[in-house]
C-alpha positions in Angstrom: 2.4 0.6 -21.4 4.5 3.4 -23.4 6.3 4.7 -20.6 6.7 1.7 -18.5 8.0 -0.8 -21.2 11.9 0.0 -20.0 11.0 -0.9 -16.4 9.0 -4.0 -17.2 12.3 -5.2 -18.9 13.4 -4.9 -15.3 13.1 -6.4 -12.0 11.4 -4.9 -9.4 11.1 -5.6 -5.4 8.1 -6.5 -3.4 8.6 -6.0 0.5 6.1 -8.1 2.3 5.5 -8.9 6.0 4.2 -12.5 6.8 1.8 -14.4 5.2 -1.2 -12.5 5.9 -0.9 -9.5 3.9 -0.1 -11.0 0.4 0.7 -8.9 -2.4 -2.4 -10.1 -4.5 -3.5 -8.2 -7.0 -0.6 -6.0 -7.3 1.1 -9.7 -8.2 -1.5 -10.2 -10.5 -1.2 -6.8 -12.1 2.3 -7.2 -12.3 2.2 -10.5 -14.4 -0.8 -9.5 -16.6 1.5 -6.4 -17.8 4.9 -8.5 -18.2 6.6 -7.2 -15.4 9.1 -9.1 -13.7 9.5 -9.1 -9.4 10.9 -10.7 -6.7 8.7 -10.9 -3.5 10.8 -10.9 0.2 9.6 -11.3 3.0 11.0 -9.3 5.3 10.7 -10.8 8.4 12.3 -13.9 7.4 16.0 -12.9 6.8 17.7 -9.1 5.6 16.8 -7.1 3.3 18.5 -7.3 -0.2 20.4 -4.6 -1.5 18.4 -2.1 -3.8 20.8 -2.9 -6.6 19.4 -3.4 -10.2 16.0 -3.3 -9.1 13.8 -0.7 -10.9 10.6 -0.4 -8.6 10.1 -1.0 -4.4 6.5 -1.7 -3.2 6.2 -1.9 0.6 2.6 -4.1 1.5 0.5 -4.1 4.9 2.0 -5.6 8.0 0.6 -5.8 11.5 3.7 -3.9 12.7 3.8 -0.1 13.3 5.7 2.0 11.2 6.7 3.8 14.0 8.3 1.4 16.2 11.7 0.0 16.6 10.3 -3.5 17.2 10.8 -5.8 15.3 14.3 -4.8 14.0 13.2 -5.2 10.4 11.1 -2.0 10.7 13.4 0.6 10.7 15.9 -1.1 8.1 12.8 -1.2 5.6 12.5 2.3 6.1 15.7 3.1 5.8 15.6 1.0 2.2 12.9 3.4 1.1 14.9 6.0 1.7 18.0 4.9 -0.4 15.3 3.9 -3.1 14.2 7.6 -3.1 17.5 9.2 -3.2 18.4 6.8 -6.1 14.9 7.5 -7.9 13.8 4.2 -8.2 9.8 4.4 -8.0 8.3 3.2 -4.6 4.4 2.2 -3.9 4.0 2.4 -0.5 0.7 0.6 0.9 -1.0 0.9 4.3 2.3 -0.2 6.2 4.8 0.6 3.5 2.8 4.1 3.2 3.4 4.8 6.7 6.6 4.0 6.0 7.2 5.7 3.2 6.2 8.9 4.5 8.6 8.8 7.8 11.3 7.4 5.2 10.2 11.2 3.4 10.3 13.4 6.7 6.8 12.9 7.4 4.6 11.3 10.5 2.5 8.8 11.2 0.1 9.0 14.5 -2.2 6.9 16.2 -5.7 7.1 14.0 -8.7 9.0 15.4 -10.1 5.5 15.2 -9.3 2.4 13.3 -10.7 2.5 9.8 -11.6 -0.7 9.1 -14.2 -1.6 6.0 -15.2 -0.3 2.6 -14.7 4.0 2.5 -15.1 6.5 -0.4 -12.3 8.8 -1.6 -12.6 13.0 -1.1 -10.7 15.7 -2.4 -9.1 13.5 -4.0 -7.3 14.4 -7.6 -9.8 13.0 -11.0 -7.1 10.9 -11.8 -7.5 8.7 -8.9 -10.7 6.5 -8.5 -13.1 7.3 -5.5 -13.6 3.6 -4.8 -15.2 2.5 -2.5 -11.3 1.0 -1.4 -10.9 -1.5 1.6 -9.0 0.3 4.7 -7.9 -1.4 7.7 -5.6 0.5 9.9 -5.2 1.9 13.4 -2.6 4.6 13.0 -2.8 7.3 9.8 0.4 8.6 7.9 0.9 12.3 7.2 1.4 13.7 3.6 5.6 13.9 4.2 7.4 17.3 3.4 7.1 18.0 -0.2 4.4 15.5 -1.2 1.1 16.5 -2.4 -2.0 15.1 -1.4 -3.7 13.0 -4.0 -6.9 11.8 -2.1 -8.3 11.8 1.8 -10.7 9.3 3.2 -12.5 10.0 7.1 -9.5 9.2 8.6 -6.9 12.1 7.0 -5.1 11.3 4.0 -5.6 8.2 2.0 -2.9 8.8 -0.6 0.1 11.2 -2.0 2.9 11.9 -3.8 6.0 12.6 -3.6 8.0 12.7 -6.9 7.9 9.5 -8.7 6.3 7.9 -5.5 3.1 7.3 -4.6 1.8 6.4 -0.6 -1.5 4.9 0.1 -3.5 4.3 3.6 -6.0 2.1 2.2 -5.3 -1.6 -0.1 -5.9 -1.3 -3.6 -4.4 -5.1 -3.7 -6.3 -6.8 -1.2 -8.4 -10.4 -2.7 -11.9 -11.7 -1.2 -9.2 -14.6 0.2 -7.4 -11.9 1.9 -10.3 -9.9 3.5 -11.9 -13.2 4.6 -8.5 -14.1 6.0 -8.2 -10.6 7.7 -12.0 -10.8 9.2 -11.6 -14.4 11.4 -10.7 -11.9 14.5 -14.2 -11.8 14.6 -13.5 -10.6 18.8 -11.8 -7.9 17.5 -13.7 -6.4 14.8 -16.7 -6.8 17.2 -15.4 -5.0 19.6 -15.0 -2.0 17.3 -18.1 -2.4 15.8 -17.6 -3.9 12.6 -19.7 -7.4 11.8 -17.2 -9.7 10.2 -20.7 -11.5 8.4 -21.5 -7.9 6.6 -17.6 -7.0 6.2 -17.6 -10.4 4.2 -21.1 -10.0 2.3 -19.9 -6.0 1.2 -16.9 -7.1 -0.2 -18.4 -9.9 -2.7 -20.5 -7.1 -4.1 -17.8 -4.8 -4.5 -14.8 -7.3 -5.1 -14.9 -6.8 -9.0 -15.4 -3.0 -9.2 -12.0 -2.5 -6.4 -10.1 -4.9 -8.7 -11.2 -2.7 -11.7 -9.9 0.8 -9.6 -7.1 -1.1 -8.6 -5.8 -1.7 -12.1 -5.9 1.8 -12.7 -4.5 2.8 -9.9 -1.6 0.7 -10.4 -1.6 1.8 -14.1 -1.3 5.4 -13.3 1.6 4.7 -10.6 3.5 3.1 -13.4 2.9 5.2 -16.5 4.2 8.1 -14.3 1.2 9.5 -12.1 4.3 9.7 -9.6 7.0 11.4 -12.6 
């Protein structure tokens, strides 16, 4: 991992948000490599202090970045911004994305229309994979002040940086147990379209090549994609 070995000697923070959107395979990427974490969920006590911890990774939550409800929200963001004026490296997914890029000056908006399922990546930088990566979101971040945009998807930008931080609109770290989880609001996804048999059916044929871009996704966001 040449540039990452000091930070794997270190601890690093994983912000989740209730049981249903687990880290995954970001946890399972983290182990593989030797890299030590704590995983908090935020919406069952405060936030720790940022402290000796060498990364931040915000996960997917069914709470809008841009609200003040629940409480939680905007002390999470204002976590990512102390981790970004103290340089530690954050990975912002879907939720923590979005809040990511308000934490950086940016915007997050109500989505054209929710993206949920299987998309491709465009203009998107080589070092990034063009998936196909799993999306489910209503509202869409903004590429903040400063950041550049590593890779859009139909909806606007999928992913950027911003320094030694990286912000995604799609999961790179979702499971087949998570997606299957995720599609039982079979009302819902109906409703906008989506057949929760066919979302299901997709995703077993394209489970092991996401987990394959997923590793090097993660991999490039550690050896410095974001430095």
């Amino acid at each position: 991992m040449r540039g990452g070995i000091e930070m794997a000697s270190k601890r690093g923070l994983i912000l989740s948000h209730g049981d249903e959107a687990p880290a995954a395979l970001l946890e399972e990427w983290l182990s593989e490599h030797g890299c030590d974490y704590v995983v908090h969920d935020v919406t069952q006590g405060p936030l720790p202090a940022l402290d000796g911890f060498a990364f931040v990774a915000s996960l997917g939550s069914v709470a809008s970045a841009r609200s003040s409800d629940p409480p939680w929200v905007a002390a999470e963001i204002e976590l990512l911004r102390e981790a970004v004026a103290a340089e530690v490296p954050v990975l912002g997914v879907c939720f923590g994305g979005q809040a990511l890029s308000i934490a950086l000056g940016g915007q997050v908006a109500p989505a054209s229309k929710p993206q949920i399922g299987w998309f491709e990546l465009s203009e998107r930088v080589d070092a990034v994979p063009p998936g196909p990566w799993f999306h489910w979101h209503y509202e869409q971040l903004s590429v903040p002040p400063g950041g550049e945009p590593l890779a859009h998807s139909e909806a606007g930008p999928a992913a950027f940086r911003h320094g030694r931080h990286i912000g995604l609109q799609f999961h790179p770290e979702v499971t087949l147990e998570v997606i299957a989880s995720w599609s039982r609001s079979e009302a819902e996804l109906q409703k906008l379209g989506v057949s929760p048999e066919d979302l299901r059916a997709q995703s077993e044929v394209l489970a092991p090549l996401a987990r394959r871009h997923a590793w090097e996704l993660f991999g490039l966001w550690w050896e410095g994609l974001a430095g």
